[in-house]
C-alpha positions as CSV (number, residue, x, y, z in Angstrom):
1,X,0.0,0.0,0.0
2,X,1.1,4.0,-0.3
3,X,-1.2,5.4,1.4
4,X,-1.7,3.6,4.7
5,X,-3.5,4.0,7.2
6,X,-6.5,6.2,5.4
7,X,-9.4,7.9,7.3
8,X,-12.4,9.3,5.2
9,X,-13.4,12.9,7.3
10,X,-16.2,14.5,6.9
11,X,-16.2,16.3,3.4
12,X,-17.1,13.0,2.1
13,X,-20.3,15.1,1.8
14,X,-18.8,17.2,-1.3
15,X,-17.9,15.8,-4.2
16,X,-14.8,14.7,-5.2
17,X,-14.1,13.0,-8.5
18,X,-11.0,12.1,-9.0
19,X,-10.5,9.4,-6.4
20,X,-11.8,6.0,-5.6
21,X,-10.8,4.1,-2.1
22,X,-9.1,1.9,-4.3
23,X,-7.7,4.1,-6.8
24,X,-5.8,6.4,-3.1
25,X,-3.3,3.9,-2.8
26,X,-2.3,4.2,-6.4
27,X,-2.7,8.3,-6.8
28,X,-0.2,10.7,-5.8
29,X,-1.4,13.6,-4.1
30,X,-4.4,15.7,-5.3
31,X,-4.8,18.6,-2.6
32,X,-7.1,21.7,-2.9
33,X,-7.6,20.9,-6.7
34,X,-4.2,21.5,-7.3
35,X,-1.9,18.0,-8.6
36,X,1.2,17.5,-7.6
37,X,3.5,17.0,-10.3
38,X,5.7,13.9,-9.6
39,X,7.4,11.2,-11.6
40,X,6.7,8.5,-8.8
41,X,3.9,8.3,-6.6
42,X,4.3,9.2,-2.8
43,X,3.9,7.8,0.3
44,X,2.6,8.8,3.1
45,X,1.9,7.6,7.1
46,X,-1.6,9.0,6.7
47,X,-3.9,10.3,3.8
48,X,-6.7,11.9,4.3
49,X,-9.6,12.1,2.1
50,X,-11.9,15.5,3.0
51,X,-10.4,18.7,3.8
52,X,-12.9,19.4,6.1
53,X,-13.2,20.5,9.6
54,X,-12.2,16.6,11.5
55,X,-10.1,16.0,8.3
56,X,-7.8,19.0,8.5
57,X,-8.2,18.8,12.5
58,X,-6.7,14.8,12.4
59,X,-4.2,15.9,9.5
60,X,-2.8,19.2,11.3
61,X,-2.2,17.2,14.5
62,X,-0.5,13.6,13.1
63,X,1.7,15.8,11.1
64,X,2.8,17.6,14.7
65,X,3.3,14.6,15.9
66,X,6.0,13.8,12.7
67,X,3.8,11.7,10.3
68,X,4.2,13.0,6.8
69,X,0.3,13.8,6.0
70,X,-1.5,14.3,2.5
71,X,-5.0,15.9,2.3
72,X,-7.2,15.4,-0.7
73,X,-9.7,18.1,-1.2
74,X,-11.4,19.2,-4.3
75,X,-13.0,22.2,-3.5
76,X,-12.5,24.9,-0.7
77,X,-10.6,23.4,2.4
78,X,-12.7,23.7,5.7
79,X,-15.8,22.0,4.5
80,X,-19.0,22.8,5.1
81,X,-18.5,24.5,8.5
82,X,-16.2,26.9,7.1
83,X,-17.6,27.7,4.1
84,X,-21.6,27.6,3.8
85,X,-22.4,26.5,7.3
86,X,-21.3,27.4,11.2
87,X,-19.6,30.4,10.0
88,X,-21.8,31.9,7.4
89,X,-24.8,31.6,9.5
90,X,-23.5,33.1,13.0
91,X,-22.1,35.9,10.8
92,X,-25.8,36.2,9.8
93,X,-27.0,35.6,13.1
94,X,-25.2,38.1,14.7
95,X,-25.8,40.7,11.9
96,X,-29.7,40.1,12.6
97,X,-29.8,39.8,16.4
98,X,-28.5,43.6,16.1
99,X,-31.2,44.4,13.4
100,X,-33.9,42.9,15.8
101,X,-32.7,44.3,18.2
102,X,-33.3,47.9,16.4
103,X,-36.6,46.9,15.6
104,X,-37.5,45.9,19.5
105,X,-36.2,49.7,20.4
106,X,-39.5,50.6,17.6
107,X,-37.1,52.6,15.1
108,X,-38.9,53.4,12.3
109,X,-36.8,53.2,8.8
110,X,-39.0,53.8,6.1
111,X,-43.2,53.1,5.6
112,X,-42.6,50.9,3.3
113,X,-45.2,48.2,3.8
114,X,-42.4,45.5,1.5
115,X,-39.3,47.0,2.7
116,X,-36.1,45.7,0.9
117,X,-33.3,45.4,3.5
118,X,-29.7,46.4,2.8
119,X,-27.9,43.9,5.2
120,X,-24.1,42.7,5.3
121,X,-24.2,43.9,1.8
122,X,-26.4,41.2,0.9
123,X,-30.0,42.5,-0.9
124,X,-32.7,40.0,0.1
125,X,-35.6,40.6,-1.8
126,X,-37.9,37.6,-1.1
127,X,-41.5,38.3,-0.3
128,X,-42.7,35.0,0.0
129,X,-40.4,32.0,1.8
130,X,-41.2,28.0,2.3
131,X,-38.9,26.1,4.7
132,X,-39.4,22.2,4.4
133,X,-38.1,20.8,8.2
134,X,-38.5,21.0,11.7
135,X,-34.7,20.6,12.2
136,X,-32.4,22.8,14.1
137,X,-31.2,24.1,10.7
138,X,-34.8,24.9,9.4
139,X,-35.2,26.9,12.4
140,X,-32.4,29.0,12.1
141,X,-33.0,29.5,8.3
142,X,-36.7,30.3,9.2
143,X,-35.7,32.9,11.6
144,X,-33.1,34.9,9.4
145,X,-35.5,35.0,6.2
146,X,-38.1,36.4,8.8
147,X,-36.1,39.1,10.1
148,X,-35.1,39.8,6.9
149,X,-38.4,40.7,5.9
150,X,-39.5,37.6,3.9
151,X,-43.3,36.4,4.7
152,X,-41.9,32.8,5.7
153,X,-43.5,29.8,6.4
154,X,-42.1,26.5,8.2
155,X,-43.6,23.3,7.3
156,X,-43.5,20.7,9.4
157,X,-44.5,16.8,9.5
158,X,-45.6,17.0,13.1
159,X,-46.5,19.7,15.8
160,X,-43.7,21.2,16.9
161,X,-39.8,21.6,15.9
162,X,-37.0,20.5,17.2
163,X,-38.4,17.0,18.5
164,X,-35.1,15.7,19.1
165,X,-34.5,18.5,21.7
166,X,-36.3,18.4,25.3
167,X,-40.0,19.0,24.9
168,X,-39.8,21.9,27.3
169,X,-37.3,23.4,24.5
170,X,-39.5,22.2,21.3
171,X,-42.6,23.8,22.3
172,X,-41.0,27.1,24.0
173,X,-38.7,27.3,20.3
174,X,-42.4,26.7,18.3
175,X,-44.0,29.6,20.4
176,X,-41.0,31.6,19.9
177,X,-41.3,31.0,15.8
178,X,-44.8,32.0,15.8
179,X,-44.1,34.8,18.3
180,X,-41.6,36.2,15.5
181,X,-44.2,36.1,13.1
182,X,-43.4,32.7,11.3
183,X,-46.5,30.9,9.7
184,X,-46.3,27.1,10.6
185,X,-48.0,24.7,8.9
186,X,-48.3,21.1,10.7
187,X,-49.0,17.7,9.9
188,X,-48.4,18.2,6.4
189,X,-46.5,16.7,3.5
190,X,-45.5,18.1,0.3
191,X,-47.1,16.8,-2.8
192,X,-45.8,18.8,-6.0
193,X,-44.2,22.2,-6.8
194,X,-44.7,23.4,-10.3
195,X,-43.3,27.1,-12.0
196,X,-45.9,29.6,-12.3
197,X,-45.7,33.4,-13.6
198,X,-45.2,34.6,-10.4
199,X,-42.7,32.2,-9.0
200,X,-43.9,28.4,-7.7
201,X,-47.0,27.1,-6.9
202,X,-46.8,24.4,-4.0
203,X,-49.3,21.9,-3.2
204,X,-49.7,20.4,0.7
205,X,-51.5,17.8,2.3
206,X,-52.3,18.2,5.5
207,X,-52.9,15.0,7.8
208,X,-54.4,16.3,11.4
209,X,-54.5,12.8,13.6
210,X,-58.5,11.7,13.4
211,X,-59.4,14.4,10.5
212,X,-59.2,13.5,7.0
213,X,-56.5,14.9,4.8
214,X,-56.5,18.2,3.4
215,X,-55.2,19.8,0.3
216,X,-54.1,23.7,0.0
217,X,-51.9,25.7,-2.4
218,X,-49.0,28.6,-1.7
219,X,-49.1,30.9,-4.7
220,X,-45.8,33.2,-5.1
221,X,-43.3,31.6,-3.9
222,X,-40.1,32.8,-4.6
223,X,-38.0,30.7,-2.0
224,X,-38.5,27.2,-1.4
225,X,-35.9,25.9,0.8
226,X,-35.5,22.2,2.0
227,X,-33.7,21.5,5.2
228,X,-34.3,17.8,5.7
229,X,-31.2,16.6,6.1
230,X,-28.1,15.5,4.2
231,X,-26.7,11.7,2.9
232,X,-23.2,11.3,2.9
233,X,-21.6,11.9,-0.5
234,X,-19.6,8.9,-0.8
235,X,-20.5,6.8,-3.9
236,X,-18.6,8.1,-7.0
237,X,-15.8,7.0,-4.1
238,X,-16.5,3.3,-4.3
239,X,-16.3,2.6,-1.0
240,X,-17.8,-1.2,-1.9
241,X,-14.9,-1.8,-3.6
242,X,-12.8,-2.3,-0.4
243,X,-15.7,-3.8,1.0
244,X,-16.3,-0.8,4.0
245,X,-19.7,-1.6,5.6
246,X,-22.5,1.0,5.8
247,X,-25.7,1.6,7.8
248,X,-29.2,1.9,6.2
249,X,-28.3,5.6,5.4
250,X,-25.1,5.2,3.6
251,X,-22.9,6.5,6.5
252,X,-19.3,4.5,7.5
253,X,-19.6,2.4,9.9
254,X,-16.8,3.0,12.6
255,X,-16.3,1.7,16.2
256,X,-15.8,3.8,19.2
257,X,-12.1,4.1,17.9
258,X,-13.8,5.5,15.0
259,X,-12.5,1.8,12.8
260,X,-14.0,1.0,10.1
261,X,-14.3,-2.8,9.1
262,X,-11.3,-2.1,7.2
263,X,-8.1,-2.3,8.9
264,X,-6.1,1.1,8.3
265,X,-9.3,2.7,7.2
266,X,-10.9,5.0,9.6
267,X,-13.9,7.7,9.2
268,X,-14.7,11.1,11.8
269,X,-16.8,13.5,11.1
270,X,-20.5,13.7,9.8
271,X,-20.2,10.4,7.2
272,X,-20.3,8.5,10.5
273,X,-23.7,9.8,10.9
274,X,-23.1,10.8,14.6
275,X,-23.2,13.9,16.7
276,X,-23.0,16.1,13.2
277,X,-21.3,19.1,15.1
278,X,-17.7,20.5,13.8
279,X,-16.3,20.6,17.5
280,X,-17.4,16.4,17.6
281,X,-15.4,16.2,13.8
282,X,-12.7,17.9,15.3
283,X,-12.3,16.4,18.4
284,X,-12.5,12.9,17.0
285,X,-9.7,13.9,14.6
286,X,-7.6,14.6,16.9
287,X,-8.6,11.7,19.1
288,X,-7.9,9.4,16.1
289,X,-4.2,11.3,15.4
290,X,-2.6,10.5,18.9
291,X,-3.9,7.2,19.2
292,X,-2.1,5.8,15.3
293,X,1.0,8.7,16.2
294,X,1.8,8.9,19.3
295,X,0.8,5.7,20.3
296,X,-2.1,6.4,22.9
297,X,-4.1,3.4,22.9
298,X,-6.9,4.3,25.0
299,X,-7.3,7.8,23.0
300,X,-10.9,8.0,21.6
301,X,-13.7,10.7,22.0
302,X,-16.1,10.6,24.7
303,X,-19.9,10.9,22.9
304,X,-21.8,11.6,26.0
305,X,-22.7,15.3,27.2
306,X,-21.3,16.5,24.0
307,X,-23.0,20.3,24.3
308,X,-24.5,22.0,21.1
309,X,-26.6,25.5,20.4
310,X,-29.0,26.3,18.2
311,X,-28.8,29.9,16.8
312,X,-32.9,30.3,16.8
313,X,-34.0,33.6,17.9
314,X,-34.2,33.7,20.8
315,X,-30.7,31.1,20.7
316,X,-31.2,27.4,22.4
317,X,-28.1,26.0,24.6
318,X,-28.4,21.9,25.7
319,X,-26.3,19.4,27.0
320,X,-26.8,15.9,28.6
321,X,-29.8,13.9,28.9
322,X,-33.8,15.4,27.7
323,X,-36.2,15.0,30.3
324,X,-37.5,11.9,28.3
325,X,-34.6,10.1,27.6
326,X,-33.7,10.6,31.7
327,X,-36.9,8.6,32.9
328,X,-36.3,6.0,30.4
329,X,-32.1,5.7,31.6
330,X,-33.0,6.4,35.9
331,X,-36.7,6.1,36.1
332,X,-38.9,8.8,36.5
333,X,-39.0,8.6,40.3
334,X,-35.1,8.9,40.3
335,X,-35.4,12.2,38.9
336,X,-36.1,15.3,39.8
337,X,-36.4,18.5,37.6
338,X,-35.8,22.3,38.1
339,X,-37.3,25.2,35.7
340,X,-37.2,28.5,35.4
341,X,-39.5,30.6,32.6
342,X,-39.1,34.7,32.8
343,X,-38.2,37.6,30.5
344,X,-34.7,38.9,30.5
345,X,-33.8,42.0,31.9
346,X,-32.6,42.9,28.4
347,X,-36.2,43.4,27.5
348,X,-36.8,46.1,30.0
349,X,-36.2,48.7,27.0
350,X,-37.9,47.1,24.2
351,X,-41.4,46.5,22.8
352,X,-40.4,43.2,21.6
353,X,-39.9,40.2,24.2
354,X,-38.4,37.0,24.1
355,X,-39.2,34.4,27.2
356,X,-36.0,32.9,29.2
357,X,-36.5,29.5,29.9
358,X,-34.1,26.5,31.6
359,X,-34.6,23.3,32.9
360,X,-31.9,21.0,35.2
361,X,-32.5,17.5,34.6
362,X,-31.2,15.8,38.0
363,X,-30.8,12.2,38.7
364,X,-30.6,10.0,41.8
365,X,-29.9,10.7,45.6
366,X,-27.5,13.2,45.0
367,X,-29.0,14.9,41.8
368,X,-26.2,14.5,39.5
369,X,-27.3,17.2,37.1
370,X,-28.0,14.9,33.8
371,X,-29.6,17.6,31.4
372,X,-29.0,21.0,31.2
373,X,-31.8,23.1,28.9
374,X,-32.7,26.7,28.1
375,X,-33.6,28.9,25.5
376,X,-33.0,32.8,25.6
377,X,-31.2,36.2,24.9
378,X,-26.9,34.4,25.9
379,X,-28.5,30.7,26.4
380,X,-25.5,30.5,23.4
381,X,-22.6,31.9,25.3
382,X,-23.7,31.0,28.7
383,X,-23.7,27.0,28.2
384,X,-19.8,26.3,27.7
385,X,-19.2,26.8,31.1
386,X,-22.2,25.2,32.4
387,X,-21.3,21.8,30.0
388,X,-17.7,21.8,32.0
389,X,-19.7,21.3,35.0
390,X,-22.1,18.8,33.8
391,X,-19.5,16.6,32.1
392,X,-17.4,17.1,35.4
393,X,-20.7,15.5,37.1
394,X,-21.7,18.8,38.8
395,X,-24.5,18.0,41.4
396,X,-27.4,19.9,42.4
397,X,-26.0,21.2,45.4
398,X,-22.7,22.0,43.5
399,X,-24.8,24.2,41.7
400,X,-26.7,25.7,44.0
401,X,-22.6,26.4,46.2
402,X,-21.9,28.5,43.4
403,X,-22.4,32.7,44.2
404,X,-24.9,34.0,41.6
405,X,-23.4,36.6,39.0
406,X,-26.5,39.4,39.8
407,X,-28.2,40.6,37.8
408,X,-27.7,37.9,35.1
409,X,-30.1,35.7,33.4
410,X,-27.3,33.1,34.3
411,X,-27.6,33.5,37.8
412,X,-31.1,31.7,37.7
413,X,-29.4,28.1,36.6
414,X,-27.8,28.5,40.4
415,X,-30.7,29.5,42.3
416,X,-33.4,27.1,41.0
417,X,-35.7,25.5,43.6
């Protein structure tokens, strides 16, 4: 072999033509779409196939640790995080939460009644929005187009979004959506979407449970934007031809070494299907880099508590176990739950309000704090510190020994009763 050992990261997701598995032991090196020009192939400890964030995070650190690394990327390095994810959209985020903000103080900028807004130096001009998902990324999409002055609608296969999330957080987030001025549309499906002189026509079916069906029709639309998740982009790399298996989705298979069935072929990042978050990519990369360089057997990434935000407006921060999945794990009667709902002191000047809400999940005698929940204004910046405690196995009482930060909507987390 040349290339050996090879992990696939998680850029697998773009295309990339020029290699098979098979053919990356015979290739020399094809990096940023750039080839190198060499009379004989090269070898190196560790090639890596997907310059994205757990690729480049596993290739940066083996080659500090002395392996000679390759990277095989064929478009932009960083991935999707970088590039038309994470990034993009807080810089959107953050340019809107100041805009709403201006609109909470009641500012007047023009009487227009279809106001075109110069943003970021970005014109967005579309009166009439469709998202398709009730995902955290639907959410987020849902609530930028909104601000930006699009009439946007979310539609959704059930009654709330989010249903992964702690119901607490799922309905609050739904409220919040329709608070903002988001049309939802439940229980529906849809059918067709067909060009018309105005933009597209979409058809829905709507299933409420014990009514019979019902069809309706969105004239105008001029954006109709599908967040129902991705599949991993891995079959024009013909990973059956080194026999790798895969799940009923078409993501690698790995171990908790992140293995693949393959000796010498490993996978991180979001082609393993798990935890889809850059920091999880990036921190299995690096995992994976000191274990094969620097000889740490035992070196793998921990999965549980792994903390994650969603940048909804107001934002949601969670980490650890949903009220639901704690009963099932302890029991209900091993748990006992904490929650606090009230508006920020932020709102005190503004016409606009958001709701602050947070939940502690606590298990057992000692209430080992097991889920941490909360949507509101900092709920985003607020959790990292919070998921140190909680992955340190914080208890109730540990909380409640901590001196509040006054006045703070952080404090309440420490003073719940």
């Amino acid at each position: 072999m040349i290339f050996c050992p090879l992990f696939t990261a998680s850029t697998l997701y773009r295309r990339c033509p020029v290699l098979t598995l098979r053919k990356a032991f015979d290739l020399a090196l094809y990096c940023s779409g750039a080839t190198m020009a060499h009379s004989a192939p090269q070898r190196f400890d560790l090639l890596v196939i997907g310059g994205g964030s757990g690729g480049l995070a596993g290739a940066r650190r083996a080659a500090e640790l002395g392996a000679k690394v390759a990277v095989i990327e064929s478009n932009k390095l960083g991935g999707t995080c970088v590039n038309v994810g994470c990034v993009p959209k807080k810089v959107s985020f953050i340019y809107l939460f100041i805009f709403f903000n201006l609109l909470s103080l009641s500012c007047p900028f023009s009487n227009d009644h279809n106001p075109t807004f110069l943003l970021a130096l970005i014109l967005f001009h579309h009166r009439r929005t469709l998202v398709v998902g009730a995902g955290y990324i639907a959410v987020e999409i849902a609530g930028i187009l909104s601000t930006l002055g699009s009439k946007t609608s979310l539609l959704i296969r059930f009654d709330k979004v989010l249903r992964n999330f702690d119901s607490m957080i799922s309905s609050n987030c739904t409220q919040e959506l329709e608070h903002a001025g988001i049309e939802i549309w439940r229980h529906v499906e849809v059918k067709s979407v067909k060009k018309s002189g105005a933009g597209l026509e979409v058809t829905l079916k709507t299933t409420e449970p014990g009514r019979k069906p019902v069809m309706n029709t969105i004239q105008d639309v001029d954006c109709l934007l599908w967040a129902i998740g991705r599949s991993p982009n891995i079959e024009r790399l013909k990973v059956d031809s080194v026999g790798l298996k895969l799940d009923e989705k078409g993501h690698i298979i790995v171990d908790e070494f992140q293995n693949t069935n393959r000796k010498g072929i490993y996978a991180v990042g979001d082609v393993c299907g798990k935890a889809l978050l850059t920091p999880v990519a990036i921190a299995a990369g690096r995992k994976l880099a000191h274990r094969l360089f620097e000889g740490k057997e035992d070196s793998k990434l921990d999965y549980s508590n792994i903390p994650t935000v969603v940048f909804s407006h107001p934002p949601i921060g969670t980490v650890g176990l949903t009220e639901e999945e704690a009963a099932r794990i302890h029991g209900r009667d091993n748990l006992k739950i904490y929650t606090a709902s009230f508006t920020p002191m932020y709102h005190a000047v503004t016409t606009r309000k958001t709701k602050c809400i947070m939940k502690l999940v606590c298990a057992g005698k000692e209430e080992k704090v097991v889920g941490l929940h909360m949507q509101g204004i900092g709920c985003d910046e607020m959790l990292q510190g919070f998921a140190v405690a909680v992955k340190m196995g914080a208890t109730k009482a540990d909380f409640d020994n901590t001196i509040a930060i006054h006045p703070t909507s952080a404090e309440e987390l420490v003073t719940l009763r």
